[in-house]
C-alpha positions in Angstrom: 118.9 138.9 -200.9 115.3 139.2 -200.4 112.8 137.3 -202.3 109.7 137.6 -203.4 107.9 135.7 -200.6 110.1 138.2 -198.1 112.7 135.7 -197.3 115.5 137.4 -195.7 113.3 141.1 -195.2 112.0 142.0 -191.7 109.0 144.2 -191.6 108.1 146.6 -188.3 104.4 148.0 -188.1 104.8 151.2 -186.3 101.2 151.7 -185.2 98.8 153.4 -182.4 96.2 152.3 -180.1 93.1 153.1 -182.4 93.9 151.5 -184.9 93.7 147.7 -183.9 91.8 146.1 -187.0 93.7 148.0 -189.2 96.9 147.2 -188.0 95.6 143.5 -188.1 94.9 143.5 -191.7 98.5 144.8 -192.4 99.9 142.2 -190.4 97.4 139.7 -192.0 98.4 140.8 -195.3 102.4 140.0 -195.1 101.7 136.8 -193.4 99.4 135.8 -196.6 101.7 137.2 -199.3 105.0 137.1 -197.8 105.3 134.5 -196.1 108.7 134.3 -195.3 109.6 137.5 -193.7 109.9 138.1 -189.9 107.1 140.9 -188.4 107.0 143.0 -185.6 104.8 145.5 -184.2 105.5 148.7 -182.3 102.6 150.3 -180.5 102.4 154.1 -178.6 101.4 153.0 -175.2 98.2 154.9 -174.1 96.2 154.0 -170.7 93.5 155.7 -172.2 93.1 153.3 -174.7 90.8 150.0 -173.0 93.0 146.5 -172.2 91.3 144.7 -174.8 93.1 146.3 -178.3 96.1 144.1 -179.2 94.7 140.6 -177.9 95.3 139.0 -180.9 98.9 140.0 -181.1 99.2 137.9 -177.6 97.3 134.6 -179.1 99.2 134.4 -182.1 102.3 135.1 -180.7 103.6 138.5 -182.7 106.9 139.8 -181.2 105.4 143.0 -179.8 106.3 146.1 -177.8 104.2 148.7 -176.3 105.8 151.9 -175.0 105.3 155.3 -174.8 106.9 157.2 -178.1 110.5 158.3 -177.4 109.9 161.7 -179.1 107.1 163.9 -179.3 104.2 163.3 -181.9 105.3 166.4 -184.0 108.6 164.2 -184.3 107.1 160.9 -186.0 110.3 160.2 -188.3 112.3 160.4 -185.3 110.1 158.0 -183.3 110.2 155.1 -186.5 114.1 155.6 -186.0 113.9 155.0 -183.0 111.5 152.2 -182.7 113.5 150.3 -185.5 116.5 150.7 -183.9 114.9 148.7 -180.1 113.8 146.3 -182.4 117.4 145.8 -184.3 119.5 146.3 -180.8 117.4 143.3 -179.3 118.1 141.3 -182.1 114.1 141.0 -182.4 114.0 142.0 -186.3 117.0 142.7 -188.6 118.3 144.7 -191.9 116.8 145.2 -194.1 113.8 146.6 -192.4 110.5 147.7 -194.3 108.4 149.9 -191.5 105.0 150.6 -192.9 101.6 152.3 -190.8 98.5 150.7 -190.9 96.7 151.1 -193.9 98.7 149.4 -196.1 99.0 145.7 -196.9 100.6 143.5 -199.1 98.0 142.1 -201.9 100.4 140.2 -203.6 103.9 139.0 -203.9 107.1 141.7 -204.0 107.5 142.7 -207.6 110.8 143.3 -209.3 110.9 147.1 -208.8 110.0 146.8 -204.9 112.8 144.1 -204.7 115.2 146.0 -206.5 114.9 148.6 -203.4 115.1 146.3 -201.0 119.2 145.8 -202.5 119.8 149.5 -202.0 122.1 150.5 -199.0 120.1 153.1 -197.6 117.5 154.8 -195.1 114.4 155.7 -197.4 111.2 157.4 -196.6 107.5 158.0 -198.0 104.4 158.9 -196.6 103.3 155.2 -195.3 106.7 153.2 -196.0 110.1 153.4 -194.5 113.1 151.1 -195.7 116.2 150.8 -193.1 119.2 149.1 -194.5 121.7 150.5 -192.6 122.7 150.1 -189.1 124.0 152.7 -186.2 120.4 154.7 -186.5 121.5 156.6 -183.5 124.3 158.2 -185.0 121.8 159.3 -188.4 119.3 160.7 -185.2 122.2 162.5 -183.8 123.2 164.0 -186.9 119.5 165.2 -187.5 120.2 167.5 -184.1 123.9 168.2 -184.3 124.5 168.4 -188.3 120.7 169.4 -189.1 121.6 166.7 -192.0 118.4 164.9 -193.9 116.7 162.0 -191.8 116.0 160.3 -195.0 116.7 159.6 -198.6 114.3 160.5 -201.4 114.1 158.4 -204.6 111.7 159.5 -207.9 109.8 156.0 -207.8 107.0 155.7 -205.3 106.7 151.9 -203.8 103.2 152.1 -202.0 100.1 153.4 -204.2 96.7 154.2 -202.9 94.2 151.7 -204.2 91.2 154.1 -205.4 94.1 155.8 -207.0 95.7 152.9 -209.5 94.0 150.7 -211.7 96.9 148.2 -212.3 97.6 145.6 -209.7 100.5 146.6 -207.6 101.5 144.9 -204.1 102.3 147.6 -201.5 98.8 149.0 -201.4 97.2 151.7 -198.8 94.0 151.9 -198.7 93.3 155.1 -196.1 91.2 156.6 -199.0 88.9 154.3 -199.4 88.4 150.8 -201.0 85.3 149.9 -202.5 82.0 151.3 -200.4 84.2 151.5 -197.4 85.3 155.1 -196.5 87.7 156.0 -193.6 84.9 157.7 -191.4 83.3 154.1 -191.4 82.9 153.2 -187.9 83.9 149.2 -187.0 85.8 146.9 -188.5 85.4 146.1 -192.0 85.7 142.9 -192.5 82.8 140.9 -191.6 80.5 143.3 -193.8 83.5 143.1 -196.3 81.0 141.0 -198.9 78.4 144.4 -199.1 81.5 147.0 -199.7 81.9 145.7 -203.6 81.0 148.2 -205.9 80.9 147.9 -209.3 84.0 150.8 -210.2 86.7 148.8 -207.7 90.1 148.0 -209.3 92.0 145.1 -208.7 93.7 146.5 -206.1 90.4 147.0 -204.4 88.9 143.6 -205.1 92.3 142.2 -203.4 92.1 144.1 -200.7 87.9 143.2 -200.3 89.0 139.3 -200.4 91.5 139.7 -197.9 89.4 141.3 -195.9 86.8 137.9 -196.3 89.8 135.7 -195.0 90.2 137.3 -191.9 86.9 137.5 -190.1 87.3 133.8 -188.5 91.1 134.5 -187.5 90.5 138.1 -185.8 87.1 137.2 -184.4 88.7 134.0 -182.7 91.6 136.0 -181.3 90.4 139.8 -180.3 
């Protein structure tokens, strides 16, 4: 059973090049507030994309792979299959799995109702989120091309919010549409400046994010 801290979970980030800092703060994020779970990351591999993104996953030691997507980019549900199921065959993560993108982190502990779908037996999908707790993903790929069946189950409750968007404080947070002064045009990493992005309409989810953002500057400037 999974707990609270993320004892027993396993959590992928399925990420891209570009998006170094953000996937950072994700990983930052679960290793604050869950402390217990096992992370992974899975990169596209892009040559056009300079050496230097990704140092830090080398100096703190991250189980990482870089490689090229197996599908094409039209096919992303496909790809997060397939990346989960390298990391499950190599005995690198196990079930159950949370995949998430970056953008999202974890601002506080797992709450009942996001534990509760963590016991379900199933292969679950929302925009940022995926939950994997079932093996043989192969076969549920194959079925997608043979069978034309449904990748994924869909469930009424939605697990990750968008911080602008929710006032109460809620753990799986995303925040691609903004937090505080800080919109997604913004160009550089956040978190250094993180202290001059309060405004005086953030939410709690917003201030969380904001302070996370504060704890990270000396562990990502000492490792990128």
């Amino acid at each position: 059973m999974v707990t609270e801290t993320g004892k027993n979970l396993s959590v992928l980030i399925f990420t891209k090049p570009e998006m170094d800092w953000q996937t950072f703060s994700t990983w930052y994020s679960f290793k604050q507030n869950a402390p217990d779970c096992d992370i992974a990351i899975f990169c596209e591999r892009n040559e056009s994309v300079p050496f230097l993104y990704y140092q830090w996953t080398k100096r703190l030691r991250i189980k990482t792979i870089k490689q090229k997507f197996f599908y094409s980019n039209n096919f992303e549900d496909l790809n997060i299959l397939w990346a989960a199921d390298i990391f499950l065959k190599k005995e690198i993560l196990n079930i159950p799995l949370l995949v998430i993108k970056p953008y999202v982190v974890l601002n506080n502990i797992f709450n009942t109702k996001i534990l509760s779908l963590f016991q379900e037996n199933i292969i679950y999908k929302e925009e940022k989120i995926y939950f994997i707790n079932k093996n043989n993903l192969k076969e549920k790929i194959n079925d997608f091309y043979l069978k034309e069946n449904e990748l994924w189950q869909k469930k009424e409750n939605t697990y990750c919010l968008e911080a602008k968007e929710n006032e109460n404080s809620w753990p799986l947070i995303s925040f691609e549409k903004g937090c505080g002064r800080w919109i997604n045009t913004a160009k550089g990493c956040p978190f250094s400046n993180a202290a001059g992005l309060v405004s005086q309409e953030m939410n709690i989810n917003e201030k969380k994010i904001i302070e996370l953002w504060k704890k990270m500057v000396p562990l990502y400037q000492a490792t990128i």
